[in-house]
Wavefront OBJ file of the C-alpha trace (Angstrom):
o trace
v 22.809 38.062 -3.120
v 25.043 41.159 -4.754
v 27.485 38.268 -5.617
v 24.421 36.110 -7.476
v 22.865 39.168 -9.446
v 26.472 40.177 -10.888
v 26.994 36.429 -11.746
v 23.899 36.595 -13.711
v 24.298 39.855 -15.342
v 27.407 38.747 -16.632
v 26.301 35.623 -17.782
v 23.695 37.649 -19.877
v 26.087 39.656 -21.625
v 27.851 36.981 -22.383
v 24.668 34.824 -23.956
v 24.199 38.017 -25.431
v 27.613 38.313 -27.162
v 27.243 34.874 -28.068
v 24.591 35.418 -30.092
v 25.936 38.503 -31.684
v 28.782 36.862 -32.008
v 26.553 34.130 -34.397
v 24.690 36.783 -36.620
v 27.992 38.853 -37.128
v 29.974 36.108 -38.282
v 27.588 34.090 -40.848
v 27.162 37.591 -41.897
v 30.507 38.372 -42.739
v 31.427 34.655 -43.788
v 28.633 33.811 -46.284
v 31.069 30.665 -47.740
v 31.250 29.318 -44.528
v 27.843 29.991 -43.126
v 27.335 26.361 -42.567
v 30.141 25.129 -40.411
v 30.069 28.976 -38.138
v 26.019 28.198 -38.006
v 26.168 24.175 -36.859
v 29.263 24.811 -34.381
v 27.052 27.618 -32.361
v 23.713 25.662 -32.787
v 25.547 22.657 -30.998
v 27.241 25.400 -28.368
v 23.862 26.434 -27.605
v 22.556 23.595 -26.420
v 25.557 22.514 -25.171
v 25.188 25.270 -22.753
v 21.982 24.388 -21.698
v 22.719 21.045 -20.790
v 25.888 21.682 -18.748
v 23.342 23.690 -16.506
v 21.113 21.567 -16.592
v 23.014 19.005 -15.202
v 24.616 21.131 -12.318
v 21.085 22.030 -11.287
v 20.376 18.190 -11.155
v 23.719 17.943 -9.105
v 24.512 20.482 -7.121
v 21.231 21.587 -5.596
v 18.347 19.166 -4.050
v 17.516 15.552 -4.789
v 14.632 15.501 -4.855
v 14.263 17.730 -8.631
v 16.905 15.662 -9.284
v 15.078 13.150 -11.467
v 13.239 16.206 -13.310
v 16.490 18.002 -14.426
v 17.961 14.750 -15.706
v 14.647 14.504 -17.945
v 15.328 17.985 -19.205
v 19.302 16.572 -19.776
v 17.875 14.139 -21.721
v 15.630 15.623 -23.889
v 18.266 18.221 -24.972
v 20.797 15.158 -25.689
v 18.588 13.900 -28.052
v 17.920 17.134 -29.761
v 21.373 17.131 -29.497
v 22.142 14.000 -31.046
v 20.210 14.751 -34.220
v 21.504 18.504 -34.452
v 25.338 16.807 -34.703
v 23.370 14.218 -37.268
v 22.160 17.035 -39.072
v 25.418 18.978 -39.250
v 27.229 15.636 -40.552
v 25.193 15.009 -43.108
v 24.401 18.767 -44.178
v 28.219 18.980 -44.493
v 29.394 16.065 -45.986
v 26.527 15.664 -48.671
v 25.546 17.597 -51.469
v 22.174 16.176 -51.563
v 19.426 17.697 -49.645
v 17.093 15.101 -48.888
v 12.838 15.440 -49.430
v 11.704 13.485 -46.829
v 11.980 13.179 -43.244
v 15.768 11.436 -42.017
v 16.828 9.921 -38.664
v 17.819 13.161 -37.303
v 13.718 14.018 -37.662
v 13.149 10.965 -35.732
v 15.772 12.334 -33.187
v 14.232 16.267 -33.086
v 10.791 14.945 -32.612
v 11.755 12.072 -30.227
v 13.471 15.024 -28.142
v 9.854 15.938 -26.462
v 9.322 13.015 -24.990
v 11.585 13.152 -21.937
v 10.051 16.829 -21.906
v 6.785 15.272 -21.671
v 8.066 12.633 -18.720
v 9.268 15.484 -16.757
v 6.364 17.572 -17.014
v 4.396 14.431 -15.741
v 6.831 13.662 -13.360
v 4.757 13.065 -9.575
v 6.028 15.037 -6.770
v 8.089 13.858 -3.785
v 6.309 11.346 -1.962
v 4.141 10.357 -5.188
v 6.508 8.613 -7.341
v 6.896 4.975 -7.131
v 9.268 2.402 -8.670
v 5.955 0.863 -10.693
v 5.034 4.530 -11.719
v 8.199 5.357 -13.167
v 8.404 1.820 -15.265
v 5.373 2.692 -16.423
v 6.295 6.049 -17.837
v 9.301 4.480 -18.685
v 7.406 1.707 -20.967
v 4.861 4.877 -22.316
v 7.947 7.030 -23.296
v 9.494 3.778 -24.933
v 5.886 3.149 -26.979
v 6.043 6.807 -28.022
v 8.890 6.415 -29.232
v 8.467 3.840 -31.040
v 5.047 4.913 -32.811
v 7.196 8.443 -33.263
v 9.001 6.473 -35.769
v 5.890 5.200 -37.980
v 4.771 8.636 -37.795
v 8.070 10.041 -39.208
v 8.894 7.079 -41.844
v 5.773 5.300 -41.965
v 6.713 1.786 -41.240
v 7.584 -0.617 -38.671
v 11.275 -0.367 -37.726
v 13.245 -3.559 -38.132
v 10.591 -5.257 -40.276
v 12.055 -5.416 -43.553
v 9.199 -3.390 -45.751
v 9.676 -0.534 -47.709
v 9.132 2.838 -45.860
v 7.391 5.834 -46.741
v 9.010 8.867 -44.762
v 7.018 11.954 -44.512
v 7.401 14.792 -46.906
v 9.880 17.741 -45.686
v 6.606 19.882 -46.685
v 4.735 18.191 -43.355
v 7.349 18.255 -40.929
v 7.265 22.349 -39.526
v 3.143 21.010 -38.873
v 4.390 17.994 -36.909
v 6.765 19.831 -35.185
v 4.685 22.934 -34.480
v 1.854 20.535 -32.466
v 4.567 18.586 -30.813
v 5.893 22.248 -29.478
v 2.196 23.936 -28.938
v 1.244 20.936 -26.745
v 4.294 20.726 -24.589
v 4.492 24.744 -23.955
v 0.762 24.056 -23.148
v 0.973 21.279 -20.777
v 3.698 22.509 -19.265
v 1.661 25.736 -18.277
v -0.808 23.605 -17.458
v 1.719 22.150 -14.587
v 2.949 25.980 -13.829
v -1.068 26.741 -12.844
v -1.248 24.340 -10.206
v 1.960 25.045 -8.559
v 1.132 27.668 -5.509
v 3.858 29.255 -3.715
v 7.921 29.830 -4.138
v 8.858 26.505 -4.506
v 11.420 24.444 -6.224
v 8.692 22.902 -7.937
v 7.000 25.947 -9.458
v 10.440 27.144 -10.307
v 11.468 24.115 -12.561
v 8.021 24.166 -13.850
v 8.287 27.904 -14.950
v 11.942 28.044 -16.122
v 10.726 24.802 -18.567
v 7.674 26.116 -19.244
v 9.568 29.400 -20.601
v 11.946 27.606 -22.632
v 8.637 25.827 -24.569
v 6.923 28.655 -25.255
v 10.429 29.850 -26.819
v 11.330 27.249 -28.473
v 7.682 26.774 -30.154
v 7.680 30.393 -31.262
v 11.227 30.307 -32.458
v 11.426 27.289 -34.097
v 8.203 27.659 -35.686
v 8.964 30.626 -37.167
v 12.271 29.081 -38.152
v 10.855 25.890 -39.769
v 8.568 27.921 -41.956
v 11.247 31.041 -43.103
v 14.748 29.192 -43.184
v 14.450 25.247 -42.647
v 12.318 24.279 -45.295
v 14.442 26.093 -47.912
v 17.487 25.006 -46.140
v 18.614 28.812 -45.776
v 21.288 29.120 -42.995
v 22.462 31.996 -41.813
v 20.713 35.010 -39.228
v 17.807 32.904 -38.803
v 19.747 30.170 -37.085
v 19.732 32.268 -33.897
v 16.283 31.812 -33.828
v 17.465 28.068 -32.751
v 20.259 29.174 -30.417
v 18.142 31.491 -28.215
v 15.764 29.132 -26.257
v 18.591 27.015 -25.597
v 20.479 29.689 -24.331
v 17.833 31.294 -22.503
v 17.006 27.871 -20.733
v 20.701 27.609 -19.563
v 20.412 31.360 -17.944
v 17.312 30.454 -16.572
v 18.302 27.264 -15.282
v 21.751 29.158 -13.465
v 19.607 32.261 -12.388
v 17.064 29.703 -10.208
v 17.826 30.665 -6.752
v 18.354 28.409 -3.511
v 15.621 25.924 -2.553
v 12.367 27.844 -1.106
v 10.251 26.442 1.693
v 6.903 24.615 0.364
v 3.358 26.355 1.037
v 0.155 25.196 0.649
v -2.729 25.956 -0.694
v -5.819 26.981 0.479
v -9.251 28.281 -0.552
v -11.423 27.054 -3.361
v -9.172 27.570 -6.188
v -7.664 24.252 -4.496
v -9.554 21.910 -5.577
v -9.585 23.274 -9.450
v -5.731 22.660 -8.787
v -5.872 19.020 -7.390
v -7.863 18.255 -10.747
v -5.334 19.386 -13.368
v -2.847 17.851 -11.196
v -3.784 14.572 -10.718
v -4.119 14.574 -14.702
v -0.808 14.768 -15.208
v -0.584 11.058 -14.614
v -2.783 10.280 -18.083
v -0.482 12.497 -20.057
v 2.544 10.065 -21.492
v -1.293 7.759 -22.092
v -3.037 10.100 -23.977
v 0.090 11.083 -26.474
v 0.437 7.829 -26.985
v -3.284 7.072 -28.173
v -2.992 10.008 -30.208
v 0.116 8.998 -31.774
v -1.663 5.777 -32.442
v -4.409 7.546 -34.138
v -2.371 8.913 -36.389
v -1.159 5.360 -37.734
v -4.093 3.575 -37.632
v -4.838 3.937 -41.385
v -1.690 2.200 -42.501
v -1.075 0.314 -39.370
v -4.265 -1.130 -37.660
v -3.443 -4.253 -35.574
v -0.221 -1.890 -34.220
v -2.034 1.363 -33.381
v -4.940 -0.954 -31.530
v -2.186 -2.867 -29.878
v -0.269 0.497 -28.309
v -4.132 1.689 -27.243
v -4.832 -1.530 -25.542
v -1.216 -1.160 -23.589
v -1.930 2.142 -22.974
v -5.660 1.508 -20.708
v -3.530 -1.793 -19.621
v -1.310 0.978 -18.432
v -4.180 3.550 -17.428
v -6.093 0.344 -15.447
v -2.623 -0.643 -13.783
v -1.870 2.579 -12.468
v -5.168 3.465 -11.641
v -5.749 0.025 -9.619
v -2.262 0.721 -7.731
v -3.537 3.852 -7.065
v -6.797 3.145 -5.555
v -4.891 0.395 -3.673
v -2.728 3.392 -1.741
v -5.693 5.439 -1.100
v -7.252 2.491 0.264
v -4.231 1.684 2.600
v -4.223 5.236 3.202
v -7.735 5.501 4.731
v -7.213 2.700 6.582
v -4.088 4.872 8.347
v -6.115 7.488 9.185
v -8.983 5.418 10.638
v -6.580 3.972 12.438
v -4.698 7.195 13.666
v -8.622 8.605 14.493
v -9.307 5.763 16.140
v -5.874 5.588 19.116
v -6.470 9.426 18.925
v -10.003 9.111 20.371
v -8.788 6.217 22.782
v -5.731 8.769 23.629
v -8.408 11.545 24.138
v -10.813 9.170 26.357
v -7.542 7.614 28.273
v -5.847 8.988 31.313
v -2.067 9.651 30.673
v -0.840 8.841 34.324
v -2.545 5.314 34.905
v -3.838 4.090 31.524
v -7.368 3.880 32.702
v -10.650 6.043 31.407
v -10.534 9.604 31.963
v -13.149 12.078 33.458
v -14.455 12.724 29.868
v -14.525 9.132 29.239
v -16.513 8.323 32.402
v -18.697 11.059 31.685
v -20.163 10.161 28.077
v -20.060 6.372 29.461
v -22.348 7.048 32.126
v -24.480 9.309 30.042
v -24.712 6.058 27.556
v -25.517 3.376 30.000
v -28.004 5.046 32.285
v -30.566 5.582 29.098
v -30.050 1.970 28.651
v -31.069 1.456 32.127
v -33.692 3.411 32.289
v -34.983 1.464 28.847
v -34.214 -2.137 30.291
v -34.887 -1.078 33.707
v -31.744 -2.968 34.529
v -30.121 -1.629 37.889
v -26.810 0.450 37.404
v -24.159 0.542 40.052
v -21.306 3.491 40.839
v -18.587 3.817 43.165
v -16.567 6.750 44.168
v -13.079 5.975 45.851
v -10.650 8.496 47.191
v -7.017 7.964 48.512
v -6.596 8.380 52.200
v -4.409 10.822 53.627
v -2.784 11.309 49.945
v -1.318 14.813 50.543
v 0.691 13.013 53.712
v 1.983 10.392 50.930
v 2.934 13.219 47.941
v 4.978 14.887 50.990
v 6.368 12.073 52.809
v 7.804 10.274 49.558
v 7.658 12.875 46.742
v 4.876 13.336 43.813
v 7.126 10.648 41.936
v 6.620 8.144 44.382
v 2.949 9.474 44.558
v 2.347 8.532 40.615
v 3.837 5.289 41.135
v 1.291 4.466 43.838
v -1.743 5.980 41.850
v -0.669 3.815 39.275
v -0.429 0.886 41.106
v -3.537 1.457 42.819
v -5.288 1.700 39.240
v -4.335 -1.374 38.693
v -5.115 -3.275 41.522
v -8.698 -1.665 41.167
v -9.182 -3.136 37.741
v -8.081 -6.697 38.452
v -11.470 -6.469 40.418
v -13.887 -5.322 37.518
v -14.226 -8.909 35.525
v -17.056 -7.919 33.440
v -16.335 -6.427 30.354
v -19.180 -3.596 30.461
v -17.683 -2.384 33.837
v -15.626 1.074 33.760
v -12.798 2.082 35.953
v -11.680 5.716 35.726
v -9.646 8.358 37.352
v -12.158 10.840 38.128
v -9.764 13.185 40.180
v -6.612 13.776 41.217
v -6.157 10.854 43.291
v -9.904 9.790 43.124
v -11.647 7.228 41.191
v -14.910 6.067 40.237
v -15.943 2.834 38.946
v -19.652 2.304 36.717
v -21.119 -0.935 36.984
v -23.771 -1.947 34.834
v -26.777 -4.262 35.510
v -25.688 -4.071 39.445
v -27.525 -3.714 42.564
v -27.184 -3.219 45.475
v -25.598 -6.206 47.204
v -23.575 -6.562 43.647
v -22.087 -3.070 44.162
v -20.898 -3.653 47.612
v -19.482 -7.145 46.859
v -17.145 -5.392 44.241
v -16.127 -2.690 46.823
v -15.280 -5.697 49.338
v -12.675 -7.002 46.909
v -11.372 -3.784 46.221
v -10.639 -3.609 49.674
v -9.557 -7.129 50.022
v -7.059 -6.488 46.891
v -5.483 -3.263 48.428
v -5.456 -4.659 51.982
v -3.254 -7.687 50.630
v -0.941 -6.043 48.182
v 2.877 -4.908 49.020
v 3.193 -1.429 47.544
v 6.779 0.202 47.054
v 6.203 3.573 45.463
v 9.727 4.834 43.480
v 11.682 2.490 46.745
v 9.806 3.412 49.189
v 7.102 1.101 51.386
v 4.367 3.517 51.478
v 0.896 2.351 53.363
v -1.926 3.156 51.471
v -5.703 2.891 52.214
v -8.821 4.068 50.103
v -12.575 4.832 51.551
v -15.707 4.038 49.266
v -18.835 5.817 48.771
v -21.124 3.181 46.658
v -24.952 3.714 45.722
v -27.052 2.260 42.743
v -30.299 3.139 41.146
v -32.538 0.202 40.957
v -35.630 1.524 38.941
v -36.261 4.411 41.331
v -38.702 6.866 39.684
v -37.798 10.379 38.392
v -34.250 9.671 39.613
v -30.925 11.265 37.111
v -27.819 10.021 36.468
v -26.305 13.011 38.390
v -28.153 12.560 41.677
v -26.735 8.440 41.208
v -23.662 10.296 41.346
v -24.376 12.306 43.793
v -25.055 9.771 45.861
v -21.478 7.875 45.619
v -20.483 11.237 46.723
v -22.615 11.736 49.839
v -21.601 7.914 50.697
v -17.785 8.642 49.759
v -17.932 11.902 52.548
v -19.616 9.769 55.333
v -16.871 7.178 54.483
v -14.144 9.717 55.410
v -15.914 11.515 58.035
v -16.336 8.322 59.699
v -12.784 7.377 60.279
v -11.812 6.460 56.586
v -10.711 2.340 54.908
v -14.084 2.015 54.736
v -17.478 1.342 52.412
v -20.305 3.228 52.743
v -23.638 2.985 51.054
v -26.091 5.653 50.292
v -29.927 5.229 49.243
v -30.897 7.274 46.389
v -32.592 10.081 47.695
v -35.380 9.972 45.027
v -36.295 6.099 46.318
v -38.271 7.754 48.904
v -40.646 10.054 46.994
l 1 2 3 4 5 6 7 8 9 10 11 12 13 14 15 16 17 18 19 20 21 22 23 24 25 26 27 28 29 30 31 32 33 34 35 36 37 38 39 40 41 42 43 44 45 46 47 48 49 50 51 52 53 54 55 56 57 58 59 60 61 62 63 64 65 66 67 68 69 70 71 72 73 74 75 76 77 78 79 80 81 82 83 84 85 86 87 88 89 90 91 92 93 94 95 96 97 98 99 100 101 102 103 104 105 106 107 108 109 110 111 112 113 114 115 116 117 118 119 120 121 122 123 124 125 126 127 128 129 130 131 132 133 134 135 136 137 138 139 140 141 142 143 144 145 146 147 148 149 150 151 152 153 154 155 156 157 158 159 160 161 162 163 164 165 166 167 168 169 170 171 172 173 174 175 176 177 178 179 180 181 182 183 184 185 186 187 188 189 190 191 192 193 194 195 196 197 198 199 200 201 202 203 204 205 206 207 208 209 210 211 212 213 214 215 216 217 218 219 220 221 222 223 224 225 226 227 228 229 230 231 232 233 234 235 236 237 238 239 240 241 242 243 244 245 246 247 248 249 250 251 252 253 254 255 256 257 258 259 260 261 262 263 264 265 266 267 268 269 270 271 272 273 274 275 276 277 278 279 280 281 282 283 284 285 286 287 288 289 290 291 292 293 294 295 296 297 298 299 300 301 302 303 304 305 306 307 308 309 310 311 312 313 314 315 316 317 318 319 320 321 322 323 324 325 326 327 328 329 330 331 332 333 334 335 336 337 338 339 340 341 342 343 344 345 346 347 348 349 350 351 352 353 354 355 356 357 358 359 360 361 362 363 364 365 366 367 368 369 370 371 372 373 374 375 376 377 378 379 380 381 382 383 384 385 386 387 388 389 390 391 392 393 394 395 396 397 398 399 400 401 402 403 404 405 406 407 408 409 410 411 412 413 414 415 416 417 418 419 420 421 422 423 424 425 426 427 428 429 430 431 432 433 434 435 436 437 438 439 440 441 442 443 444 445 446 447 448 449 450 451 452 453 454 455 456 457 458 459 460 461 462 463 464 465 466 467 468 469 470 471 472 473 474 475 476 477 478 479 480 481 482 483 484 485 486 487 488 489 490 491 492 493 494 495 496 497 498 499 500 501 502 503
C-alpha cells in the first residue's frame, strides 16, 4: 500500500514537471514553439496509452475489451495529432476548412462511445459486439460527410466544413460523451472494477471537454501555439495517472432498494447508444444526402430490431431456466432424499387435495400405513448403511405394486410408509396390501452384503362416503389398524372401520 501511494506521488510530480517542463520551454523558445509544442502533445498521449494498455494487460480480463476501446480511441486522436504536426510543419499554408486529421480527432470518440456502451461480463455476445462493431463503422463513415460533406470514394466534389464550425462540432461530440459516460458512472453501485473504469473515463471527458473547448475557441482557431497547448496535454496526462493509480480488482456488490430499478433503466439504455449517434449523425446529412442518411436510419432500427429480437429470445430461454429450476426445486422439496419417493409434506398436501375430491364425487378413498418390523434389530445387526439400503429397496418393491397413476407412495417416517389410494374401497385397499406382502415375501434382499430378513405389518382403512368423517380420522384409522397389526404378532394386514361409519 506505502509502496503504491509513493509510486503515485512520484508519478505526479513527474506529470507535473512534464507539464512545466512544456510551458517553460515554448516560453523561452518562441522560434521553435511548434516542434517543442507537437513533440509533448504526442508524449502526452503517448503516456496515456502505454497505461492504458498495461491496465488492459496486466490486470483482469474481463475490462480487458474496455481498456483496448480506450487504446483505441487515443490512437486515433493520435494518428491525426502526428497528421497535424506533419502538415503544420512542413506547410506554410494554413488551411480554412476541415482536413483528414479533423476526420481523425472527431472519429477518436467513437471507440469512446463503444466502450462506454460496452455490456458487462456475462452480457456481451459475439452478435452484440458485430453489431457495435458495424454501428461504430456507420459512424464513421457518416463522420466523414459531416466533416467534408460528401461521400468518400465517389468521385464528386466535396465541401469540407469551415474551420469557423469545427470547436461547435467538437464541443457536442465532447459534452455528450462526458455526459453519457456519467450517465454509466450513476448506475454503477459499489467498489468495483467496473465503476472504476467508468469513473477514471468519465474524468478524463469532462477534462478533455473543458480543456479542449476552451482551447479550440482561444488558441486553435487562430492557430496560436504555445502555453495554451497544455490545455491539450493535461487530460491525457491525467487519464494515464488515473489509469496507473486504479487499485487491485474489488469484489462486486449489489444493489438493493428502490433506487435499483432507476439504475436497471439507464443501464439497459446503454445498448441504443452507438443507434441513436448514428441517427443523429444522419440527421445532420439528410439535407445534402437523403437516400444515404435514410439508408444508415433504416440499418440502424434493422440493428435496434436485431438486437432487440436476440434479446427477447435470451430472456425467453431464460424464463424457461428458471421455470424449470422452480419446477425440480418443488419436486426436490416434495421428494424424499433417501428413497426417491414422496415425502411427509408431499403426502400431506396430496391427501388434503384428493379427499375434497372425494367428498365432491363421493368416490371412496383408500390409505395404508406400513411400518418395518423389528427395524431397530436390523440398523444394529447390519449398520444404518445397510439399513438405508433396505429402506430403499423396500420403497421400491412397494411401488412396483401401485399401477395406477393417481396412487401415492410416501415415506411417512423413519422407516414407515403410507400409501393413498384414490377411488378405493374396501376390498380394493386390502387387495393392494396382499401384493405388497406377496412382493416383499418373494424378494431376496442383501442390504450393503448382507442377507437381512425383512417383514412389514399393515394398518389399511378407507372412507367410503361415511358422513361427517375427516381426512385425519381416515388416517387415524390406518394408524389404529397399523398398532393392532403389531400388537398382534406383526407380517400382517389389518383393517379398521372408520369410527364415524357408526354414528
Amino acid at each position: 500500500m506505502a509502496q503504491g501511494r509513493q509510486r503515485n506521488l512520484a508519478l505526479a510530480a513527474v506529470s507535473i514537471a512534464f507539464l512545466c517542463a512544456h510551458m517553460a520551454l515554448v516560453s523561452a523558445l518562441p522560434r521553435f514553439a511548434p516542434p517543442i509544442s507537437y513533440t509533448f502533445l504526442t508524449l502526452a498521449p503517448l503516456f496515456a496509452l502505454a497505461a492504458c494498455f498495461w491496465q488492459a494487460f496486466s490486470r483482469s480480463v474481463r475490462m480487458r475489451a474496455h481498456w483496448m476501446l480506450v487504446s483505441s480511441g487515443i490512437s486515433v486522436w493520435l494518428v491525426a495529432d502526428l497528421i497535424e504536426s506533419f502538415t503544420q510543419l512542413t506547410s506554410r499554408i494554413n488551411p480554412n476548412t476541415a482536413t483528414i486529421q479533423d476526420f481523425f480527432y472527431f472519429f477518436y470518440g467513437v471507440p469512446l462511445l463503444l466502450a462506454i456502451a460496452l455490456p458487462e461480463e456475462g452480457e456481451a455476445t459475439p452478435v452484440f459486439l458485430v453489431l457495435d462493431g458495424v454501428q461504430a463503422a456507420a459512424a464513421g463513415y457518416l463522420s466523414y460527410v459531416v466533416l467534408f460533406g460528401g461521400l468518400p470514394f465517389s468521385g464528386i466534389p466535396q465541401q469540407p466544413m469551415p474551420l469557423e464550425h469545427l470547436p461547435l462540432v467538437y464541443d457536442i461530440q465532447d459534452m455528450v460523451l462526458a455526459v453519457l459516460a456519467t450517465a454509466r458512472l450513476i448506475v454503477r453501485v459499489g467498489d468495483t472494477e467496473e465503476r472504476r473504469f467508468v469513473a477514471v473515463l468519465t474524468s478524463f471527458l469532462w477534462l478533455y471537454a473543458v480543456a479542449l473547448g476552451v482551447y479550440n475557441r482561444v488558441a486553435g482557431v487562430e492557430n496560436i501555439t504555445g502555453v495554451f497547448d497544455v490545455l491539450v496535454d493535461l487530460p491525457f496526462v491525467a487519464l494515464g495517472l488515473g489509469v496507473i493509480a486504479i487499485p487491485a480488482p474489488a469484489p462486486r456488490t449489489g444493489r438493493t432498494g428502490a433506487r435499483a430499478a432507476m439504475l436497471l433503466l439507464l443501464e439497459n439504455g446503454r445498448s441504443i447508444l452507438l443507434g441513436l449517434f448514428v441517427v443523429s449523425l444522419s440527421a445532420v446529412v439528410a439535407e445534402s444526402h437523403l437516400r444515404v442518411a435514410l439508408g444508415f436510419i433504416f440499418g440502424a432500427f434493422v440493428i435496434y430490431g436485431i438486437r432487440s429480437a436476440l434479446l427477447q429470445s435470451s430472456i425467453q430461454r431464460t424464463r424457461l431456466a428458471l421455470e424449470q429450476a422452480r419446477d425440480r426445486l418443488e419436486e426436490l422439496a416434495l421428494q424424499d432424499g433417501l428413497t426417491g419417493i414422496a415425502n411427509r409434506r408431499c403426502f400431506d398436501q396430496r391427501l388434503a387435495a384428493e379427499w375434497n375430491r372425494a367428498q365432491r364425487s363421493g368416490r371412496p378413498l383408500a390409505l395404508l400405513l406400513i411400518d418395518v418390523d423389528h427395524f431397530k434389530n436390523l440398523n444394529d445387526s447390519h449398520g444404518h448403511v445397510a439399513g438405508d439400503e433396505c429402506l430403499q429397496q423396500l420403497a421400491a418393491a412397494l411401488r412396483g405394486t401401485l399401477h395406477r397413476t393417481g396412487d401415492l407412495l410416501a415415506r411417512y417416517g423413519g422407516d414407515e410408509f403410507v400409501a393413498l389410494l384414490p377411488e378405493t374401497n374396501t376390498a380394493g385397499v386390502l387387495r393392494v396390501a396382499a401384493l405388497m406382502k406377496a412382493a416383499l415375501a418373494s424378494r431376496k434382499w442383501n442390504c450393503d452384503g448382507s442377507n437381512a430378513a425383512m417383514t412389514i405389518s399393515i394398518g389399511c382403512s378407507a372412507w367410503e362416503s361415511q358422513p361427517r368423517a375427516t381426512a385425519e380420522e381416515l388416517l387415524e384409522t390406518a394408524d389404529r389398524a397399523l398398532y393392532h397389526a403389531k400388537e398382534t404378532g406383526r407380517n400382517r394386514v389389518e383393517f379398521a372401520e372408520m369410527q364415524t361409519a357408526m354414528l
